[in-house]
N, C-alpha and C positions, 0 to 999 in steps of 0.2 A: 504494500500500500504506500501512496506517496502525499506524502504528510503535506496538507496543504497551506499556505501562508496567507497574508491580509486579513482583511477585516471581519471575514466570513468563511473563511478557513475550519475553524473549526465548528462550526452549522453544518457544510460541507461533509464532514471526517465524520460526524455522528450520522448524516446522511445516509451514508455510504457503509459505515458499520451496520445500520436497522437494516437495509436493503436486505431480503434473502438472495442465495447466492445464483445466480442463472446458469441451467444446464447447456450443455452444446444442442443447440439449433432450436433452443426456444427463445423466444422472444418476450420480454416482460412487456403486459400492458396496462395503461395508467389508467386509476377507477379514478374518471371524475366525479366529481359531483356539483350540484350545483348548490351556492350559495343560500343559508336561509332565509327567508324573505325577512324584511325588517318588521319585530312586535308592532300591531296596529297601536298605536298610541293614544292618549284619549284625548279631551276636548285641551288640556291644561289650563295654564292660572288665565283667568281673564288680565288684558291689558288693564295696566295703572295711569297711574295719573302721567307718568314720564311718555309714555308715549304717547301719549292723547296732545295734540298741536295746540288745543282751547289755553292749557295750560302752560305756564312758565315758573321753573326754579327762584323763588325768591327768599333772601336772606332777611329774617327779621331777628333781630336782639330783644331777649326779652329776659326779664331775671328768673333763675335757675327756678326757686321756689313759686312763682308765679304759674310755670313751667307745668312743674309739677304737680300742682294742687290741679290745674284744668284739668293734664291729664288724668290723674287720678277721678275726678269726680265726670269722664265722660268716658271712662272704662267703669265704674259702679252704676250710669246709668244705662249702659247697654245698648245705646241706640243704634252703634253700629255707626257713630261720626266721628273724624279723626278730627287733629289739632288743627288743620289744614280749613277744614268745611266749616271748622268754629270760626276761625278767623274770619275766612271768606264770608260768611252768612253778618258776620259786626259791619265789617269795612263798606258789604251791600245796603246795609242799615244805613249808615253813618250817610254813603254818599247820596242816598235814597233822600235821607232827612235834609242834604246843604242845596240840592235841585232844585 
Protein backbone atom coordinates (compact mmCIF):
# COMPACT_ATOMS: atom_id res chain seq x y z
CA UNK A 1 0.00 0.00 0.00
CA UNK A 2 1.34 3.57 -0.69
CA UNK A 3 0.91 5.74 2.13
CA UNK A 4 -0.77 8.71 0.91
CA UNK A 5 0.22 12.59 1.80
CA UNK A 6 -1.72 16.02 1.97
CA UNK A 7 -4.59 17.03 3.31
CA UNK A 8 -6.76 14.17 2.62
CA UNK A 9 -4.26 11.41 2.70
CA UNK A 10 -5.29 10.00 5.38
CA UNK A 11 -9.48 9.86 4.58
CA UNK A 12 -7.85 8.39 1.41
CA UNK A 13 -5.76 5.34 3.53
CA UNK A 14 -8.87 4.45 5.78
CA UNK A 15 -10.71 4.40 2.39
CA UNK A 16 -8.88 2.20 0.89
CA UNK A 17 -8.40 -0.18 4.15
CA UNK A 18 -12.68 -0.48 4.43
CA UNK A 19 -12.75 -1.39 0.61
CA UNK A 20 -13.17 -5.35 0.40
CA UNK A 21 -10.57 -6.70 -1.45
CA UNK A 22 -11.54 -7.23 -5.50
CA UNK A 23 -11.13 -10.78 -7.06
CA UNK A 24 -9.50 -11.16 -10.62
CA UNK A 25 -12.08 -10.17 -13.35
CA UNK A 26 -14.79 -8.72 -11.13
CA UNK A 27 -15.52 -5.52 -11.08
CA UNK A 28 -16.75 -3.45 -7.93
CA UNK A 29 -19.95 -1.54 -8.34
CA UNK A 30 -20.91 1.62 -6.49
CA UNK A 31 -24.41 1.58 -4.58
CA UNK A 32 -25.65 4.81 -4.94
CA UNK A 33 -28.05 6.27 -3.28
CA UNK A 34 -29.99 9.02 -3.33
CA UNK A 35 -30.00 11.99 -0.81
CA UNK A 36 -32.68 12.23 1.88
CA UNK A 37 -35.07 14.63 1.14
CA UNK A 38 -34.97 17.65 3.47
CA UNK A 39 -37.41 17.33 7.14
CA UNK A 40 -40.73 19.36 5.97
CA UNK A 41 -40.32 22.14 8.38
CA UNK A 42 -43.13 23.85 9.89
CA UNK A 43 -44.62 27.35 9.76
CA UNK A 44 -41.64 28.97 12.22
CA UNK A 45 -41.52 32.15 14.59
CA UNK A 46 -43.66 34.74 12.93
CA UNK A 47 -41.62 37.83 11.66
CA UNK A 48 -40.89 40.70 14.56
CA UNK A 49 -40.83 43.91 14.64
CA UNK A 50 -37.11 44.03 12.97
CA UNK A 51 -38.26 43.04 9.96
CA UNK A 52 -41.47 44.74 9.58
CA UNK A 53 -40.33 48.21 7.36
CA UNK A 54 -43.44 50.37 9.45
CA UNK A 55 -40.81 50.01 12.14
CA UNK A 56 -37.47 51.66 13.09
CA UNK A 57 -34.74 50.97 15.85
CA UNK A 58 -34.93 53.69 18.35
CA UNK A 59 -32.78 54.40 21.31
CA UNK A 60 -34.50 55.95 24.39
CA UNK A 61 -32.75 56.51 27.82
CA UNK A 62 -34.78 55.81 30.50
CA UNK A 63 -33.66 55.09 34.38
CA UNK A 64 -32.95 51.58 35.16
CA UNK A 65 -35.67 51.35 37.81
CA UNK A 66 -38.24 53.11 35.95
CA UNK A 67 -37.36 50.26 33.45
CA UNK A 68 -38.13 47.93 35.55
CA UNK A 69 -41.06 48.58 37.48
CA UNK A 70 -43.19 48.99 33.64
CA UNK A 71 -41.70 45.84 32.80
CA UNK A 72 -42.51 44.01 35.72
CA UNK A 73 -46.02 45.39 36.14
CA UNK A 74 -46.81 44.43 32.16
CA UNK A 75 -45.41 40.91 32.50
CA UNK A 76 -48.01 40.50 35.86
CA UNK A 77 -50.70 41.80 33.73
CA UNK A 78 -50.48 39.41 30.93
CA UNK A 79 -51.77 41.37 28.13
CA UNK A 80 -49.30 40.15 25.92
CA UNK A 81 -47.76 44.06 25.38
CA UNK A 82 -44.19 44.72 25.31
CA UNK A 83 -42.16 47.93 26.53
CA UNK A 84 -42.11 48.93 22.81
CA UNK A 85 -46.30 49.01 22.28
CA UNK A 86 -46.34 50.94 25.84
CA UNK A 87 -44.34 53.57 24.61
CA UNK A 88 -45.61 53.63 21.22
CA UNK A 89 -49.59 53.64 22.47
CA UNK A 90 -48.17 57.22 25.30
CA UNK A 91 -46.11 59.06 22.42
CA UNK A 92 -49.74 58.29 20.03
CA UNK A 93 -51.54 59.97 23.04
CA UNK A 94 -49.24 62.72 23.61
CA UNK A 95 -49.18 63.68 19.80
CA UNK A 96 -52.94 62.87 19.52
CA UNK A 97 -53.43 65.50 22.56
CA UNK A 98 -50.71 68.63 20.88
CA UNK A 99 -52.93 68.27 17.15
Amino acid sequence: MVKQSGKFGALAEFRHQSQPQEEEGQTATAVLTAPAPPALRGRGRPAGKRSNPDFEPTNVLLRKRTKKLAGRILEDTEAGQDLSELIEDLLDKWISARA
